[in-house]
C-alpha positions, 0 to 999 in steps of 0.5 A: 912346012905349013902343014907342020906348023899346022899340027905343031899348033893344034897338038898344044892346043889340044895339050893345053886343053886337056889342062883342067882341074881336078875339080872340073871333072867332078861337075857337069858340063856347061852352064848353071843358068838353069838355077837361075830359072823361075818357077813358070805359074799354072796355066789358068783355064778360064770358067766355062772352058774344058780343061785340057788334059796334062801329061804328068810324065815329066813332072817333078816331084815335091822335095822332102823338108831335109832335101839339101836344097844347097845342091845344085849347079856347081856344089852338084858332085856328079863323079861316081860314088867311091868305094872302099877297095879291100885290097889287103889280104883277109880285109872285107867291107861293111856292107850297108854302111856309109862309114868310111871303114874296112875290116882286117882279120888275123893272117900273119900270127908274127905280130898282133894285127892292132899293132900291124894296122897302127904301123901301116897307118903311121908309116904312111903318114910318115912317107906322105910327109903328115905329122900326127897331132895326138895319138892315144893308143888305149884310146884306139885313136890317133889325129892327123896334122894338117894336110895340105893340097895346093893347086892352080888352075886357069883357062890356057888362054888366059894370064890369070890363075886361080891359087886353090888351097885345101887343108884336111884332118883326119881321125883315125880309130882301130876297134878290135874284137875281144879275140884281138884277131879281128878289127877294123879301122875307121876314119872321119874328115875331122877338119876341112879348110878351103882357100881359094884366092883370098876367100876361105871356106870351112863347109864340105857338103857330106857327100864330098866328106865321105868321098874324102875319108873314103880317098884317104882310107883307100891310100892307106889300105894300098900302102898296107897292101904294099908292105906286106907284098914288099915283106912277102917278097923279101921273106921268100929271098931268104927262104931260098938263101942258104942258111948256116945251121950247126949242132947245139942244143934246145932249150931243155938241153936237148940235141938239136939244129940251131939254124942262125934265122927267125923262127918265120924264115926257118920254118918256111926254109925246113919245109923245103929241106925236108922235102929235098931230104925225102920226107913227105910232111903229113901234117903241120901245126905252125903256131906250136911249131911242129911238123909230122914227116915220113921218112921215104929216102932221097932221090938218088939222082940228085945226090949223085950230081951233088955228092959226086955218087952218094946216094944221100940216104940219111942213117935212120929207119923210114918211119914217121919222125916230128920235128919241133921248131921253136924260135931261141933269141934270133936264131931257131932250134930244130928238135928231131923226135921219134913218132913217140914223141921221144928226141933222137939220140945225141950220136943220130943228130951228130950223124945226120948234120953234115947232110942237114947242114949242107942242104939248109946252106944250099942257094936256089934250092930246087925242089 
């Protein structure tokens, strides 16, 4: 019984030591008396007498006029630098600069990348729970409200505590090359206000500055990081959802598959019907919406375990084909062509749905 008493006793000793603030881990251990210390005069070597010889080794050497003097004992940060983390897809640091910044280059054409980086920012404000002070668009600039950081820190072995209170703002600005598909997104600690107890403090040494606007840029380039995988995610769930498609027309009156999917989510999806159809894509341009296939034929074998013994052949010759995707309000056209360029026959188009139909509606396609 003693012996668990024993280990009960110095498991909350050990807990409620590791109980330190966040600040602490950013000084040195032990004591500042050493900031206290005179400087010790010269040893006075008396005429007549041979001066001794000095070891330089550990001699310190005379401080520049701008050295920040102020930096010592406990205003001396001694965490490690912080690093600006390129964690979003086509992001890169600057290198040689002590801004807080990263650049950002165009990988998804479905939205302009100033209009994707001011969401990302302004969302994230909105989930941390931020307001937004001022926001000029055309300015390229956007002021946070307060942000609040309130701790309380004490010794465990003591009744009293110290309420700490830190408030910051920051000052956001997104420049974009001419091109608009590349950019970057800066940030400055604009405001900066420290309560401790009743004492109040508006001064942060620059080091603590930059660490700060380089924390903040960090967690907004991870929340960037996390919307585009959550959006990555759900893209490919409806990609692998069936999807209903029926005969119509383009717009220029041309027969055609409408397919009830953005423009994003059908072209993804067709890449794969036409593969389960027997075309072998060749070459593909995204931006125009157009892809180059030859026609081989199906795989008979999964045609039969679907159709029960058809063999899936679609009624066209095995030559080249384009398809011609192109988005129709909140629905997608898909235009089947000739290598010439010329759209196929209203009556090939008819012939062909049944088959495109039920593979475009297929779950889990397997490919």
């Amino acid at each position: 019984m003693m012996v668990r008493y024993s280990l009960l006793a110095t498991a909350v000793v050990l807990s409620l030591g590791a109980c330190s603030s966040i600040d602490n881990r950013k000084k040195a251990n032990g004591d500042f008396d050493y900031i206290e210390e005179s400087e010790r005069v010269e040893l006075l070597i008396p005429e007549g007498v041979d001066e001794p010889e000095f070891n330089r080794t550990f001699e310190l050497p005379e401080i520049s006029e701008d050295a920040p003097v102020e930096l010592v004992g406990e205003n001396l940060v001694v965490a490690s630098p912080s690093l600006v983390l390129p964690l979003v897809s086509g992001s890169r640091i600057q290198e040689g600069t002590q801004k807080a910044t990263i650049s950002f280059d165009q990988v998804d054409d479905s939205q302009a990348l100033d209009v994707t980086i001011w969401n990302s920012l302004i969302n994230f404000l909105e989930e941390q729970g931020v307001g937004i002070d001022t926001f000029d668009r055309d300015a390229h600039r956007l002021v946070t409200d307060w942000m609040i950081v309130e701790e309380s820190t004490g010794k465990w072995y003591s009744w009293k505590s110290t309420e700490r209170s830190v408030g910051q703002r920051f000052e956001f600005s997104v420049n974009m090359e001419p091109h608009g598909r590349s950019g970057t997104l800066d940030v400055v600690l604009r405001d900066y206000l420290e309560t401790v107890d009743n004492n109040v403090n508006d001064k942060i040494f620059p080091d603590e500055k930059r660490r700060n606007e380089v924390d903040i840029l960090n967690k907004v380039i991870g929340y960037y990081d996390y919307q585009i995988r959550a959006e990555t995610a759900r893209k490919q769930r409806l990609v692998l959802d069936g999807l209903n498609l029926e005969l119509g027309f383009n717009d220029q009156g041309e027969a055609a598959y409408i397919v009830d999917a953005s423009y994003d989510i059908t072209w993804a999806r067709l890449l794969l019907v036409l593969r389960k159809l027997g075309f072998n894509v060749v070459d593909l341009d995204r931006s125009n919406g157009l892809l180059f296939a030859n026609y081989n034929g199906t795989d008979s074998g999964w045609w039969g375990n679907l159709w029960g013994g058809s063999d899936g052949e679609l009624p066209i010759e095995k030559d080249r084909y384009r398809f011609r995707v192109k988005a129709a309000g909140d629905r997608t056209s898909i235009t089947m062509l000739s290598d010439d360029n010329e759209p196929l026959a209203p009556e090939s188009i008819s012939d062909m749905y049944l088959t495109f139909s039920e593979i475009m509606a297929t779950d889990d396609l397997d490919i």
